[in-house]
C-alpha positions in Angstrom: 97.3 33.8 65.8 101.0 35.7 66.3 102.1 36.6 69.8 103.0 39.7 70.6 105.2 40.5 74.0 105.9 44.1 74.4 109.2 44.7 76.8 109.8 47.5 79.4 107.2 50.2 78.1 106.0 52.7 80.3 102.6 51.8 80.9 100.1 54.5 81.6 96.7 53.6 82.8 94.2 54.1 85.2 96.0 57.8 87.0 99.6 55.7 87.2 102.7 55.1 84.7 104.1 51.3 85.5 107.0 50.1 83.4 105.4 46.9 82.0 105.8 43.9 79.6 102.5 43.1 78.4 101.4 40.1 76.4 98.8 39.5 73.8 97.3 36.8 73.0 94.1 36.4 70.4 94.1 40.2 70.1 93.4 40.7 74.2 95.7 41.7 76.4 96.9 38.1 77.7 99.1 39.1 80.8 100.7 42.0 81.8 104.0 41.8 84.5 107.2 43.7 85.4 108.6 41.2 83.7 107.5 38.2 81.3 109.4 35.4 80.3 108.6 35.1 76.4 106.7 31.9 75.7 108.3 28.4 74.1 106.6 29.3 70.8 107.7 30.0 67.3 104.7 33.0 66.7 106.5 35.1 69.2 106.9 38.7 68.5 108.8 40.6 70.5 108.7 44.5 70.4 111.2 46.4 72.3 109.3 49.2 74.2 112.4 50.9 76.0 111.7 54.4 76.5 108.2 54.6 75.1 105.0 54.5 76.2 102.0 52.3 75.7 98.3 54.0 76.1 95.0 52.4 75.7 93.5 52.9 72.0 91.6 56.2 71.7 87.9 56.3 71.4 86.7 59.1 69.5 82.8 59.5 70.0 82.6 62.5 67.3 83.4 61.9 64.4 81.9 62.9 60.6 82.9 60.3 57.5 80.8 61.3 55.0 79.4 58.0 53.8 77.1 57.5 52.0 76.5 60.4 49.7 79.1 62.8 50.3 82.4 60.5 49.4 84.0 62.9 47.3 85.0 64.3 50.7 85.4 61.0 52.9 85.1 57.5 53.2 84.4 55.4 56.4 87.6 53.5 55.1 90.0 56.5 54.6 88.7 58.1 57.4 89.1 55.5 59.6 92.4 54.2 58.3 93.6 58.0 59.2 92.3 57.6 62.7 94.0 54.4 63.5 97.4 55.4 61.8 96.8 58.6 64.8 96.4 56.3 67.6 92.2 55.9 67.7 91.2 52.5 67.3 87.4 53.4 68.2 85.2 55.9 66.9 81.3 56.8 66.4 80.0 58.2 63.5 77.3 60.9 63.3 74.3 60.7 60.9 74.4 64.0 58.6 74.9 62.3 55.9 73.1 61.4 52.5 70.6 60.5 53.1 70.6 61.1 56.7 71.1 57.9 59.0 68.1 58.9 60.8 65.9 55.2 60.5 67.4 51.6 61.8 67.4 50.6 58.6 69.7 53.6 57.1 71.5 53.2 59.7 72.1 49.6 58.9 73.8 50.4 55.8 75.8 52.2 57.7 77.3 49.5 59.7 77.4 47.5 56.5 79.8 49.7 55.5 82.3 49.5 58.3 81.9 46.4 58.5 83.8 45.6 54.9 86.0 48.4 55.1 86.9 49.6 58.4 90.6 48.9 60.6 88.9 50.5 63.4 86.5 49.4 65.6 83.2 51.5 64.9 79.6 52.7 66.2 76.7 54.9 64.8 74.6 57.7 66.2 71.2 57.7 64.8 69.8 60.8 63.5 66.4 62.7 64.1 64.2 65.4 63.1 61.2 67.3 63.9 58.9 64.9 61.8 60.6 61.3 63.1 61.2 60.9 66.7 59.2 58.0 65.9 61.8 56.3 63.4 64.9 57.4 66.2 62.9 56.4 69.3 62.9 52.5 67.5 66.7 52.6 67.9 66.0 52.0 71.7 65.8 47.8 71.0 69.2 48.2 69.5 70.5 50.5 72.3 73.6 47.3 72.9 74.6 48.3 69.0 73.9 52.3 68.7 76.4 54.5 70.8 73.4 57.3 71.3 70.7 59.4 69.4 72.4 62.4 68.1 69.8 66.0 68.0 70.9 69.3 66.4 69.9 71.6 68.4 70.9 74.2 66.1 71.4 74.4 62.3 72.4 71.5 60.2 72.4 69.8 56.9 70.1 67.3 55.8 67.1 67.9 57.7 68.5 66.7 60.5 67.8 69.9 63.0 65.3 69.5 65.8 63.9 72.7 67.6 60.3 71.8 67.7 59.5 71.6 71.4 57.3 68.9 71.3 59.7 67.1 69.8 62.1 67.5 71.7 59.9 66.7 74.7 59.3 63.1 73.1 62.5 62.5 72.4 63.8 63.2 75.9 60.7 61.4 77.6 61.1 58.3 75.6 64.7 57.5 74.8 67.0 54.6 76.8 69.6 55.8 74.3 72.1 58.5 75.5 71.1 61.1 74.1 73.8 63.8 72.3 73.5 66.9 71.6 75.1 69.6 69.4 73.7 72.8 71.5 73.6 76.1 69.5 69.9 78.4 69.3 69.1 79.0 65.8 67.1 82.0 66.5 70.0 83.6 68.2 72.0 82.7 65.6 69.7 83.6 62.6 69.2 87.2 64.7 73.0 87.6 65.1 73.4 87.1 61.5 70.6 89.3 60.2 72.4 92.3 62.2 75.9 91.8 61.2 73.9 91.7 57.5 72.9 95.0 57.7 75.9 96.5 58.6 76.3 96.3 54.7 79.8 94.8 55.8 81.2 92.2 54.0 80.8 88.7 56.6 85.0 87.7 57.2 85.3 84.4 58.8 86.8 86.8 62.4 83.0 87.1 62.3 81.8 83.5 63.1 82.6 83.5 66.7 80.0 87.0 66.6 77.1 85.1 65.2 77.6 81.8 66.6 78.4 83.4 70.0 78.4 82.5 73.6 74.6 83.1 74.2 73.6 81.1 71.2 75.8 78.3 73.2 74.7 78.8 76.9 71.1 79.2 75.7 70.6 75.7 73.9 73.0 73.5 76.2 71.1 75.6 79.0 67.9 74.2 77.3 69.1 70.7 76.8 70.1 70.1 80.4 66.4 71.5 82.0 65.0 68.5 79.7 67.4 66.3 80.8 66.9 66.9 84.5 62.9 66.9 83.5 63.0 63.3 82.0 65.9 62.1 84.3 67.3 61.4 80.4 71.0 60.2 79.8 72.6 63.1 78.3 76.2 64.4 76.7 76.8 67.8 75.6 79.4 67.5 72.4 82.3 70.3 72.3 81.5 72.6 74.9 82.6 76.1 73.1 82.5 78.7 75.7 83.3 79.6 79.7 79.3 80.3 80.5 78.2 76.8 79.3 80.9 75.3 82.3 78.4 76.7 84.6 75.9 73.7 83.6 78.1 71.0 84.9 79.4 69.3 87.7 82.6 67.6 89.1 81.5 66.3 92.5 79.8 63.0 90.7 82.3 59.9 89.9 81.8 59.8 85.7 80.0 56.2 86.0 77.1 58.0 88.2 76.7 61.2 86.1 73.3 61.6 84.8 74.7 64.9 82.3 78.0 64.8 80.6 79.9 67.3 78.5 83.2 67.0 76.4 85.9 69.5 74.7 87.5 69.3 71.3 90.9 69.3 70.3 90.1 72.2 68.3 88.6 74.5 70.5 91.4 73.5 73.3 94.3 74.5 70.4 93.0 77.6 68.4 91.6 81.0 69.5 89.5 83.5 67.5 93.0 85.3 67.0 93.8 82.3 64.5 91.3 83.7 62.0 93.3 86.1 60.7 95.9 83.7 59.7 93.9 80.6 58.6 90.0 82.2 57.7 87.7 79.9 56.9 90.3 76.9 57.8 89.0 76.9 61.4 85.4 77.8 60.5 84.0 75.1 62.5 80.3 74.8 64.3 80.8 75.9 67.2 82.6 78.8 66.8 86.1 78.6 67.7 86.0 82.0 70.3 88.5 84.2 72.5 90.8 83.4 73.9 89.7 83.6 77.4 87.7 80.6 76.4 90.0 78.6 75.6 91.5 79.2 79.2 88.1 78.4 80.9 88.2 74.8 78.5 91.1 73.7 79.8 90.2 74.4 83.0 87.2 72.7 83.1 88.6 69.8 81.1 91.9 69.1 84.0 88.9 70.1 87.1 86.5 67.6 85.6 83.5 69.6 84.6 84.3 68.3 80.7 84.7 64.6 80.9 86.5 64.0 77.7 88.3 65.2 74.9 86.9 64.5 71.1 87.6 65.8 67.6 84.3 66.7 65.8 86.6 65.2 62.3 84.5 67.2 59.9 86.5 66.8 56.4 85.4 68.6 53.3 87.6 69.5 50.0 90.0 72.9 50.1 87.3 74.4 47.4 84.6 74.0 49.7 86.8 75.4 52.6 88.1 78.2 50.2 85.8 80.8 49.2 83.2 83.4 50.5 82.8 83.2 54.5 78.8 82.4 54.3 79.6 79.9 51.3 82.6 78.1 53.1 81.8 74.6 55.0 82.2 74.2 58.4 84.5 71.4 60.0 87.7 70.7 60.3 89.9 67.2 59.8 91.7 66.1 63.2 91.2 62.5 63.7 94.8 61.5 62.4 96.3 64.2 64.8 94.3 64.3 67.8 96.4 62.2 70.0 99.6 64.2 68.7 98.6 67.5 69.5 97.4 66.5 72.8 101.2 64.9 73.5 102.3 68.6 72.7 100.9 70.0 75.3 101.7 67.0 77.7 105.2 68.2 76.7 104.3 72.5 77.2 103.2 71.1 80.8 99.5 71.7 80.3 98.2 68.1 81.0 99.7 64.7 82.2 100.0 61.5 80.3 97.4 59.9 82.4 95.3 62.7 82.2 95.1 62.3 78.4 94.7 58.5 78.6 91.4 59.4 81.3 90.1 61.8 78.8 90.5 59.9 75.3 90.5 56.6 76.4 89.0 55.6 79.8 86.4 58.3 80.2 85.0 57.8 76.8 84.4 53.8 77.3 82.9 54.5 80.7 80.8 57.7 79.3 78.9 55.1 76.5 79.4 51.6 78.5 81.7 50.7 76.1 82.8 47.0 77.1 86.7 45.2 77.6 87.9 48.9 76.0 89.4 52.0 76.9 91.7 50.5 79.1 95.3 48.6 79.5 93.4 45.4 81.6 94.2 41.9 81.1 91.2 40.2 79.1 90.5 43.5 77.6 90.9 43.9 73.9 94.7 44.3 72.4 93.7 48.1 71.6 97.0 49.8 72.0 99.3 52.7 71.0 102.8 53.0 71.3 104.1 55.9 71.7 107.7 57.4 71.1 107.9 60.9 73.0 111.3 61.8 71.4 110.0 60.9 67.8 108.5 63.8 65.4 105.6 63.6 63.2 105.9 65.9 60.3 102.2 67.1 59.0 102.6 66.7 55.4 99.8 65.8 52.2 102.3 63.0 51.8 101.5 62.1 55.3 98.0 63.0 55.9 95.7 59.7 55.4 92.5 60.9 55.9 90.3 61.7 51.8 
């Protein structure tokens, strides 16, 4: 096994920005020092980390790869190879796919998958519906393997949307799984829809953030949090949308006691509903990306604590399904490979601090779903590291995009 010594990198970890050399050994992190004399060995590799910065790998706990049954838009190897080549080495994979991951055994496959083809290390959410919170309650004697039961709480493909109260009950009641939650109201939406409908306007995608709107949010997260206080259940919100839903969430609680935990996306903390006009049915994403004043109240939540981390929601599909009709186009957009990038812009606008980045992408999503000897720059941890060269550029090309 090769020795790798890194040399003078600016270390951030843990709220503080050391300038480190930092040893690996075995693929953990073997010793790290101001300064380490390099080992009487012949399988020493020495990497010159002057002027950059080393970060803990990111761990991306949203993530859509398609596979099985819907590879023509993604594989859990291209999409994975894409997430480590932009600084994730972790991610967890949500079940809406073909057939829906939404039994152990399913789910299995799954992990059979990753297993042969995956760079990055990987989990899966198990899926459930109104007819099996049976098959997705079973997933509780694999809870050391499975990152989390994932519910729809709004509109989804493959059968996969739960908004049958007694369901839901169950589900909450019974599970030792964390329990995620993609929070919109279906009948709000459906309502919405039906009204802009008879308008007898044609639907533009400007018109998404109107019928996937901030009560169709609030209302469903609101919902998901009363059963989660009810059943004392472990919960996490995914990509909080809109300022009212902040309301539902507290900073006073160190993460590792939190009961009820909420995250942002990169895509919701970048774009505005302005950007519609520009790129359509590019940003068309579930949920909505809204005014701007949201965005303002996300990134305020996010840097006061209320959201705990930062993921992507990586939702790929081809340009033709994209392209189109707005009530025809997919929803989703693919940000795993450029997550980590367009979070280090705004480090450089002055928006957010290294450290504050490595809390939110790295350590807050390992302690957030108990993920062990990750997420952080420790010795005896694993080697899960990204180097990063603040005066480099990264141009976004299709020659350069890895991701299907």
């Amino acid at each position: 096994m090769e020795i790798y010594l890194i040399k003078n990198i600016q270390v951030v970890n843990e709220g503080t920005i050391r300038v480190m050399d930092v040893m690996i050994r075995d693929g953990r992190i073997h010793k790290m020092d101001p300064a380490i004399t390099p080992p009487d060995e012949t399988n020493v590799i020495i990497v010159d980390g002057e002027g950059k910065y080393l970060l803990p790998g990111l761990i991306d706990d949203q993530v859509h790869f398609r596979e099985p049954g819907l590879t023509h838009k993604a594989t859990i190897a291209t999409e994975s190879r894409a997430a480590v080549a932009g600084g994730v080495t972790s991610f967890m994979e949500m079940p809406n796919t073909v057939p829906p991951a939404y039994t152990v055994d399913l789910l299995e496959q799954k992990y059979a998958i990753a297993a042969n083809t995956s760079p990055a290390n990987y989990s899966f959410y198990i899926g459930t519906s109104n007819e099996n919170a049976e098959d997705a309650l079973k997933a509780n004697k694999k809870k050391s393997q499975i990152c989390g039961i994932k519910i729809f709480m709004g509109s989804s493909t493959g059968n996969l949307l739960v908004d049958n109260p007694l369901t839901l009950e169950k589900v909450f009641a019974e599970s030792e799984l964390l329990i995620a939650t993609h929070c919109e109201d279906e009948k709000i939406i459906r309502r919405n829809l039906a009204n802009m409908e008879a308008t007898g306007k044609e639907l533009l995608p400007s018109d998404h953030p109107v019928i996937r709107n901030e009560e169709a949010c609030f209302e469903s997260s609101f919902y998901a949090v009363q059963l989660a206080h009810k059943y004392n259940t472990r919960l996490h919100v995914l990509h909080i949308s809109t300022a009212r839903e902040l309301q539902l969430f507290g900073n006073m609680l160190p993460l590792k006691e939190k009961r009820i935990t909420a995250e942002v996306c990169v895509h919701h903390l970048h774009f505005t509903s302005d950007d519609y006009a520009l790129l359509g049915n590019r940003i068309k994403c579930n949920p909505a990306i809204k005014e701007r004043h949201h965005k303002a109240a996300l990134w305020k939540g996010l840097l006061d604590d209320r959201l705990d981390l930062i993921a992507t929601d990586h939702a790929p599909h081809t340009i033709a399904e994209k392209d189109g009709p707005y009530k025809q186009a997919h929803a989703g957009l693919p940000l795993v490979q450029h997550s980590l990038l367009l979070m280090l812009e705004y480090f450089r606008e002055g928006a957010i601090s290294l450290p504050k980045i490595a809390e939110k992408m790295c350590h807050a999503v390992a302690d957030c779903f108990q993920v062990r000897d990750r997420g952080y720059i420790r010795e005896g941890y694993m080697a899960d590291l990204v180097i990063v060269d603040l005066e480099g550029r990264t141009d976004v090309t299709t020659g350069t995009i890895l991701y299907k």
